[in-house]
N, C-alpha and C positions, 0 to 999 in steps of 0.2 A: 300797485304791489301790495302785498299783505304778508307782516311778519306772521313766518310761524316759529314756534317756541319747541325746539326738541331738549329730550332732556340729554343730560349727557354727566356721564361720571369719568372723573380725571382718573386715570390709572398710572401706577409706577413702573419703572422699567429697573432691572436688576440683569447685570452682566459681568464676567469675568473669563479668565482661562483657567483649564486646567492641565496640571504639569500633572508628568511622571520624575521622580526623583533619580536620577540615575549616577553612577559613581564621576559622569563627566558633565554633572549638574542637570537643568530641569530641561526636559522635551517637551512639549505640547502634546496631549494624551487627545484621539479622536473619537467619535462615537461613544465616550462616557455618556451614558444616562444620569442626570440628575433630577430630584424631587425635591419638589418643594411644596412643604405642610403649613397648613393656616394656624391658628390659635389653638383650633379645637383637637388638634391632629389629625386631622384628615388632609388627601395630598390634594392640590393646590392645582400641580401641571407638572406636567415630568416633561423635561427638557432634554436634547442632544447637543453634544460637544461636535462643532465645527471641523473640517481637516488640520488648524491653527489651534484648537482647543479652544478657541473661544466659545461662548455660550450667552443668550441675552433672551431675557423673558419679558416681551410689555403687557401687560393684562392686571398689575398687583393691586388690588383696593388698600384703602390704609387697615392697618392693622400688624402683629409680630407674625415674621415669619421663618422658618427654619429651611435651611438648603443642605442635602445633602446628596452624595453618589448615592448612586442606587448599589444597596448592599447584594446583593446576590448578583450582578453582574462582576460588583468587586472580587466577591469570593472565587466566583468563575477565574477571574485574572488573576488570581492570589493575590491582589492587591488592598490596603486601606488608608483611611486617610487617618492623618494624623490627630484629627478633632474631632468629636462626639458631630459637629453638623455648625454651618453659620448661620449666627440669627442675623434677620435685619429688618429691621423698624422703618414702616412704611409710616409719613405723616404724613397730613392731609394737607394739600397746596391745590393751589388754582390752575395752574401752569404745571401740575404734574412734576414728579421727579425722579431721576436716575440715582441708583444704587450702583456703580462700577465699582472695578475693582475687589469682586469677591472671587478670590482666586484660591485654587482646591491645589494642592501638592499630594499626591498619590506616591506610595512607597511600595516594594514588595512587602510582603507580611517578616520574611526572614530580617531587612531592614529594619524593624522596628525593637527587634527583639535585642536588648545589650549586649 
């Protein structure tokens, strides 16, 4: 036998759901588009929400990154979220690492307004 040496880069994994806010609390929102931008701003990989609204991206190198709905699908719904975008910090591990738990709450636009 004869090792061979490939090379290989650990990647992170980042997942959550996303809700729609509604008067009898939160639903699971489907087919949201979400994007996610690298350091430089450029997009990263644009991801779809689940029937469950869940969503999970494995592919992320370390480095900051920002997640948001994709805004003109939002507009389409008249919907927005209630945050400029999630950051999150990808560190460098051996064994790779999960980001869970970044969860988006969707409101209609009239909702937001006082």
């Amino acid at each position: 036998f004869r090792n061979i040496e490939i090379p290989i880069t650990v990647m992170a994994e980042v997942s959550g759901i996303v809700y729609k806010q509604t008067e009898n609390g939160k639903i699971p929102m489907e087919r949201i588009y979400l994007d996610i931008y690298n350091e430089q701003g450029l997009l990263a990989a644009k991801i779809l929400s689940e029937a469950n609204g869940y969503y999970s991206y494995l592919g992320l190198p370390p480095g900051i990154f920002k997640i948001r709905p994709d805004a003109v699908q939002l507009k389409k719904l008249n919907l927005q979220f209630s945050e400029t975008e999630l950051i999150c910090i990808i560190k460098s591990s051996y064994n790779g690492n999960t980001y869970p738990n970044n969860d988006f709450i969707l409101k209609k636009i009239s909702q937001l307004v006082p």
